[in-house]
C-alpha positions as CSV (number, residue, x, y, z in Angstrom):
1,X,58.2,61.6,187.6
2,X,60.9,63.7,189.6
3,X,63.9,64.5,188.4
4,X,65.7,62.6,191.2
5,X,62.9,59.2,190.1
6,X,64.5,59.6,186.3
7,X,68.6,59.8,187.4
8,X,67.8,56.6,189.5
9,X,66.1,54.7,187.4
10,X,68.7,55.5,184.6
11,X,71.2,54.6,186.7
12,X,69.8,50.8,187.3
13,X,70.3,49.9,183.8
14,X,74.1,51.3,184.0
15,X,74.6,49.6,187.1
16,X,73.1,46.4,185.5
17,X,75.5,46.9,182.7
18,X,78.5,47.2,185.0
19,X,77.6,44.0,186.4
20,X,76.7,42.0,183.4
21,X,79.7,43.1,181.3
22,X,83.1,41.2,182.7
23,X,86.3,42.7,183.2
24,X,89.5,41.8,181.5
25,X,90.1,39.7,184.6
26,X,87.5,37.7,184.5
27,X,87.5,37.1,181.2
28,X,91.1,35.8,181.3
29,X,90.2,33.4,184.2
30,X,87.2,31.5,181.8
31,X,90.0,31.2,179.1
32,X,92.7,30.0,181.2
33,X,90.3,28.0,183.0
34,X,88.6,26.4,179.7
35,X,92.3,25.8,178.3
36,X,92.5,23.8,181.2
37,X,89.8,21.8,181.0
38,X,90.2,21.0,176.9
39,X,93.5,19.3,177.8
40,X,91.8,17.3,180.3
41,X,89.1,16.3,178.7
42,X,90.8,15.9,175.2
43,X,91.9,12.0,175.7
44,X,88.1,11.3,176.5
45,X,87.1,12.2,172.9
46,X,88.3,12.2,169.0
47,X,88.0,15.5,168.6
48,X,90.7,18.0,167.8
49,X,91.9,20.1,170.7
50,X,91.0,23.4,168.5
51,X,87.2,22.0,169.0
52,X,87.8,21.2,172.3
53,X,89.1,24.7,173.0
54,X,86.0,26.0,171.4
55,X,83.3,24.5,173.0
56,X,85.1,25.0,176.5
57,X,85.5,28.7,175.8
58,X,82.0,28.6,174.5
59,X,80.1,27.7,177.7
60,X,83.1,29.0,180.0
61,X,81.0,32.8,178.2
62,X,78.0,31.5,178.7
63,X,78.7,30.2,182.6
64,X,80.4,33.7,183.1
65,X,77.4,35.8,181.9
66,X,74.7,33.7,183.6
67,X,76.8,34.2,187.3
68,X,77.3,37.8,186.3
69,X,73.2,37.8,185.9
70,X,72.5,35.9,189.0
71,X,74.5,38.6,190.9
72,X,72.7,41.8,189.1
73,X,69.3,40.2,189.3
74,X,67.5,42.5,192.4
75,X,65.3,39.8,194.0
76,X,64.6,39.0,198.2
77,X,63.9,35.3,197.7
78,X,67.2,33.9,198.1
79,X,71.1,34.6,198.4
80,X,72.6,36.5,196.1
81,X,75.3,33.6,196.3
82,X,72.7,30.7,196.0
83,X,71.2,32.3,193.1
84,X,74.4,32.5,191.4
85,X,75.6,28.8,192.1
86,X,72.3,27.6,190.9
87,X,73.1,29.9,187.7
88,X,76.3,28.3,187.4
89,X,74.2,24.7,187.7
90,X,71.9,25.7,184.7
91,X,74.2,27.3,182.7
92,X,76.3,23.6,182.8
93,X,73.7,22.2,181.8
94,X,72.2,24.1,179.3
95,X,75.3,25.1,177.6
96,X,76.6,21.9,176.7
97,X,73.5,20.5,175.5
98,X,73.5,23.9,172.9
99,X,77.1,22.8,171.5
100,X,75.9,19.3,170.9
101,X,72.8,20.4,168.9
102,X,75.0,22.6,167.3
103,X,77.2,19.8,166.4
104,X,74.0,18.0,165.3
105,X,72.3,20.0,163.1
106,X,69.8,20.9,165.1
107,X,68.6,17.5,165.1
108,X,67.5,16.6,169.1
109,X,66.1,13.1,168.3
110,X,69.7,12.8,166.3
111,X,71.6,13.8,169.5
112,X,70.2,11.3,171.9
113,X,70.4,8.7,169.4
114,X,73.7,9.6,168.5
115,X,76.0,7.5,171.4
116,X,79.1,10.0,170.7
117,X,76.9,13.3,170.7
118,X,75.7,12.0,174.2
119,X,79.1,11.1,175.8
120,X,80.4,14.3,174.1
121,X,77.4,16.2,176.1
122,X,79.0,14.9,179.2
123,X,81.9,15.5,178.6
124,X,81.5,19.1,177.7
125,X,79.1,19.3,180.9
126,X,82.4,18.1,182.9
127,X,84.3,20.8,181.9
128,X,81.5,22.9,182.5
129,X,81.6,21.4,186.3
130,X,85.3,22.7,186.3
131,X,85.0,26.3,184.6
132,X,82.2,26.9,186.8
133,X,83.4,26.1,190.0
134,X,86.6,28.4,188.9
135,X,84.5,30.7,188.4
136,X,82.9,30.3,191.7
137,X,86.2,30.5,193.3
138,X,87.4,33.4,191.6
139,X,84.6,35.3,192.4
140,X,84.6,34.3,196.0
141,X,88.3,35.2,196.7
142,X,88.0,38.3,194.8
143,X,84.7,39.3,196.8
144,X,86.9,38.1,200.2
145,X,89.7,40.8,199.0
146,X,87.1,43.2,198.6
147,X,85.6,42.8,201.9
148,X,88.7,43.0,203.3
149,X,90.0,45.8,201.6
150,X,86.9,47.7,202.6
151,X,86.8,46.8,206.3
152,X,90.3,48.1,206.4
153,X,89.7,51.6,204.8
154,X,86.5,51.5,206.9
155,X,88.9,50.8,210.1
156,X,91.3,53.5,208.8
157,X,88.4,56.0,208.3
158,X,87.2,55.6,211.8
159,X,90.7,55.8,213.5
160,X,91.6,58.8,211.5
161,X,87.9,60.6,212.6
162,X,88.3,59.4,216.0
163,X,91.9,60.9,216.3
164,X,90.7,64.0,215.1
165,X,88.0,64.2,217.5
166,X,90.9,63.1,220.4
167,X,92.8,66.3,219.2
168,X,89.7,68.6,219.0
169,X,89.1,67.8,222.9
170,X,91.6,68.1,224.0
171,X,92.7,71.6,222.3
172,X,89.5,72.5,223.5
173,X,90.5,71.1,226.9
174,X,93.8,73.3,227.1
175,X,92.0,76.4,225.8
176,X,89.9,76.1,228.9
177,X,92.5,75.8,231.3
178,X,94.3,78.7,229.9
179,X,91.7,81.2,230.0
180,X,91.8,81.7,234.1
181,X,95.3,82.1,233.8
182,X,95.7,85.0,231.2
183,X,92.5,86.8,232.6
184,X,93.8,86.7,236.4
185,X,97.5,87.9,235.2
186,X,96.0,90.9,233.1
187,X,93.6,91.7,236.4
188,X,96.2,91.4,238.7
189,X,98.2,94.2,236.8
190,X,95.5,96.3,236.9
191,X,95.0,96.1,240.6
192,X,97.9,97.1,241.2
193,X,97.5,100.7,239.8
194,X,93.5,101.0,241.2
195,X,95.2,100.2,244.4
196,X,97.9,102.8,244.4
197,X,95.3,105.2,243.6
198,X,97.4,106.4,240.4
199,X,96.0,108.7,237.4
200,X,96.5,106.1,235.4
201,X,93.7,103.8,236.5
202,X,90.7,104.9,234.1
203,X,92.6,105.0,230.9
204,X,94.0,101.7,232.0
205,X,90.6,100.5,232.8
206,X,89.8,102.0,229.3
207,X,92.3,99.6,228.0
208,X,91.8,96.6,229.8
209,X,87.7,96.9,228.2
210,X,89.6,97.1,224.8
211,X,91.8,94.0,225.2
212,X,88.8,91.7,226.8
213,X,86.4,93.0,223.7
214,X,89.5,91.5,221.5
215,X,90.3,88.5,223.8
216,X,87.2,87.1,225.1
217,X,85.7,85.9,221.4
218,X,89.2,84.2,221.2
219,X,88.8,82.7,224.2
220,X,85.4,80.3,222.8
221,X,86.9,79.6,219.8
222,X,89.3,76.0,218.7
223,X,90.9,78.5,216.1
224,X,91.9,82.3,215.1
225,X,93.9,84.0,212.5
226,X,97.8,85.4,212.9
227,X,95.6,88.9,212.4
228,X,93.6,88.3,215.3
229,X,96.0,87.1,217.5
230,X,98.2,90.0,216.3
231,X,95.2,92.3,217.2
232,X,95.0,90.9,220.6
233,X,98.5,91.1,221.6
234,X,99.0,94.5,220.3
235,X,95.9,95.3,223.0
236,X,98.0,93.3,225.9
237,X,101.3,94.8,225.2
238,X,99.4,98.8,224.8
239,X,97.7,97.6,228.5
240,X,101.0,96.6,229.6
241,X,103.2,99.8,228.4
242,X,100.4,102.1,230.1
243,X,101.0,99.7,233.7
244,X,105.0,100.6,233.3
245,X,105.2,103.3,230.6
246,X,109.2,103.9,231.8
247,X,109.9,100.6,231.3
248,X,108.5,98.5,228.6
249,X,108.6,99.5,224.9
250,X,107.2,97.0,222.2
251,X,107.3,96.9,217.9
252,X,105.4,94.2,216.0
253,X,106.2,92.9,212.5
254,X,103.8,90.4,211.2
255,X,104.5,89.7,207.3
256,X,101.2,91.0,206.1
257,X,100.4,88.3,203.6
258,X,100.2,85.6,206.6
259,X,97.6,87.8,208.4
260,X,94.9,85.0,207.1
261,X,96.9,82.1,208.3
262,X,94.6,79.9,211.1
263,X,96.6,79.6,214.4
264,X,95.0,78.0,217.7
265,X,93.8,80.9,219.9
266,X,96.0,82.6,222.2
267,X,99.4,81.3,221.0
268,X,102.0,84.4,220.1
269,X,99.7,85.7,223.5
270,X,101.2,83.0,225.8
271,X,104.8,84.3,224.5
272,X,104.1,88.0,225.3
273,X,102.5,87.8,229.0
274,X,105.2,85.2,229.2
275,X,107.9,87.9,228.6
276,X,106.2,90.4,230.3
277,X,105.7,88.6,233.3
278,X,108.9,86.8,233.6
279,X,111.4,89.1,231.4
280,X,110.2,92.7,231.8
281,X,108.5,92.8,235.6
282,X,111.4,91.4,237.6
283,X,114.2,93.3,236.0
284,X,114.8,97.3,237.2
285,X,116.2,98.8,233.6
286,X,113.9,99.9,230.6
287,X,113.1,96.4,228.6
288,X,111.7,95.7,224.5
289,X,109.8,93.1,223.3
290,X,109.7,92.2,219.9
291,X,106.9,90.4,218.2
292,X,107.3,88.7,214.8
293,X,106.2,86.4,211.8
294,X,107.6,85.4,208.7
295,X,107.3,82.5,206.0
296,X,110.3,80.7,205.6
297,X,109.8,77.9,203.2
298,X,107.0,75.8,204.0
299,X,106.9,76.7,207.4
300,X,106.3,79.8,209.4
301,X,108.2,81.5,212.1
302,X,106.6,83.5,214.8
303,X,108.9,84.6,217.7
304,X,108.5,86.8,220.8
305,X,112.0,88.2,222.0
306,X,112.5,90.3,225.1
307,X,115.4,91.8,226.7
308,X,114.2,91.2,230.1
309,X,116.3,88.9,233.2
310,X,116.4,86.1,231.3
311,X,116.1,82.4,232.2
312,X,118.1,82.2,235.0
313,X,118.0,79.4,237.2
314,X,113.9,78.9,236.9
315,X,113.2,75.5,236.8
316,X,111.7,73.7,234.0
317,X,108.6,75.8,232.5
318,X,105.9,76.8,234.2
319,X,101.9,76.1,233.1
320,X,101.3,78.8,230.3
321,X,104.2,77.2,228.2
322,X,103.8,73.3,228.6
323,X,99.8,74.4,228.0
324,X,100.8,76.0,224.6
325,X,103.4,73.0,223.5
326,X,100.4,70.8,224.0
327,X,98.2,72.7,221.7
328,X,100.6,73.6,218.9
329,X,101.4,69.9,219.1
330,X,97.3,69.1,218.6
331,X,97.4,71.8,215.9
332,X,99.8,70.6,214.1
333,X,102.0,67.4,214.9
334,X,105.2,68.6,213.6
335,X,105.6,72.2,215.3
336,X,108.4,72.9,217.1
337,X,109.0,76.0,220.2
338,X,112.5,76.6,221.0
339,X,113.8,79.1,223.8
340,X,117.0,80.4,224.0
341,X,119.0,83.4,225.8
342,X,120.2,86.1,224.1
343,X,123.5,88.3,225.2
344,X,123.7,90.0,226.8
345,X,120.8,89.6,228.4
346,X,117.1,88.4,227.4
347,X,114.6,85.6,225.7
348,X,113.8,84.5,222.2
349,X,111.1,82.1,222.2
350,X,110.3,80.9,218.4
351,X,107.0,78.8,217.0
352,X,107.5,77.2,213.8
353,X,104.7,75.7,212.0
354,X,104.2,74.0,208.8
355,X,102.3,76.4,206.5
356,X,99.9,73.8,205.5
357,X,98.5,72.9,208.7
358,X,97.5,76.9,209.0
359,X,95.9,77.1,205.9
């Protein structure tokens, strides 16, 4: 026999056991239940309430243990349900009949002569009628909570995995629709250069192989790392500064110990080409961009700041940032991205992240 043959089959007797062996709560239902039912039947008889109480609690055990039976007993004929309500039918039958031979020594031909042992068999078998339908009830409403309780978790379960798979489309979704737009910007600097026929066009071209090789693996992924993305834009902003070396300096500092932190691809990117394109490029003076990430708290700042033309009057933002809101906010629900203008002139666009969501 396998070893996987042995752990199941020792596993049928435990699960046997669960089922046989009551709870505190059902237990505390067959003696509230055959308290009950001793005051009821108690002005039917002489006896004391004390023997009353014992014979009720007696076969409210019994009643318990053969519906716990009925309900572990593995068998295709019929419902597990029926079996145990036709338990519950033996067992008040059976069990009364036992306390009355009891009571009679033994004696059977003594108990159905006996015209008190008889009426005190059916009198026992009547509270037997009433423990075991409480115990058919309490079963049933506790198995109707459970069922419920399950379907809901069940419900919650598939909600929660089909949310996820909501987000996972449609970050996917957004990465797709950005990668036209960072590839044709980077290309279109370049052509600017080949065109002019300027000295600078094979090192730039040298470049421009560099940052794809770093970019274009980022490009089929959901998710990167801050040391990636840092990678990547210190490629763009090296292909940038070789475009305009007059006119665009740059410095990075990324806390080293957040270098493993996951990040959706092409985020502190979006900031750069952002500044480049809309701080650096229309102004006439010698700009700086600053990349950066810290920890603070539980959350994480990255920020891009330039000291480019500033906001100005431009209108709303354009498709690279409304594209990146979207997928910090599938990344991680609670990210924020604020822009401001610095003095006297300039950007400072900050992502903050909660550190959890990147780990």
């Amino acid at each position: 026999m396998s070893g996987r043959s042995l752990e199941a089959g020792a596993q049928a007797p435990r699960a046997a056991e669960h089922w046989l062996l009551p709870g505190l709560r059902p237990l505390a239902w067959v003696v509230a239940t055959a308290t009950v039912a001793a005051v009821l039947v108690m002005p039917m008889t002489h006896n004391t309430y004390l023997e009353l109480l014992g014979e009720t609690l007696f076969v409210g055990i019994v009643l318990l243990f053969a519906f716990r039976g009925a309900g572990a007993w593995r068998q295709n004929v019929v419902p597990r349900w029926l079996a145990q309500v036709l338990a519950i039918a033996v067992g008040a039958v059976v069990a009364p009949l036992i306390v009355q031979l009891v009571a009679a020594g033994g004696d059977i031909s003594g108990f159905t002569s006996s015209r008190g042992h008889v009426k005190g068999y059916f009198l026992v078998t009547f509270a037997a009628a009433i423990i075991g339908t409480a115990i058919a009830m309490g079963a049933l409403f506790r198995e109707r909570d459970a069922q419920a309780r399950n379907e809901a978790l069940h419900f919650d379960l598939l909600r929660e995995r089909l949310e996820r798979q909501a987000a996972d489309a449609r970050l996917r979704l957004l990465t797709a629709q950005i990668q036209p737009h960072f590839l044709l910007n980077t290309l279109a600097n370049v052509q600017a250069l080949v065109e002019s026929g300027s000295p600078r066009a094979v090192p730039l071209f040298r470049s421009l192989t560099a940052y794809l090789r770093a970019a274009v693996p980022q490009l089929q992924q959901d998710q990167t790392t801050l040391g990636e993305e840092e990678k990547l834009v210190q490629a763009y902003l090296e292909l940038m500064q070789m475009r305009m070396p007059d006119r665009l300096a740059f410095s990075l500092a990324v806390d080293p110990a957040l270098r493993g932190l996951r990040l959706p691809p092409l985020v502190l990117l979006t900031l750069v080409e952002n500044a480049v394109r809309h701080g650096i490029d229309p102004g006439v003076d010698a700009g700086r961009i600053e990349v950066g990430a810290r920890a603070d708290g539980d959350r994480v700042r990255l920020w891009v700041q330039d000291s480019g033309v500033g906001m100005g009057d431009a209108p709303g933002e354009g498709v690279g940032l409304s594209n990146l809101r979207q997928r910090l906010g599938a990344f991680d629900p609670s990210s924020g991205l604020e822009l401001c203008e610095l003095q006297p002139q300039g950007v400072r666009a900050e992502i903050h992240l909660q550190r959890g969501a990147m780990e």
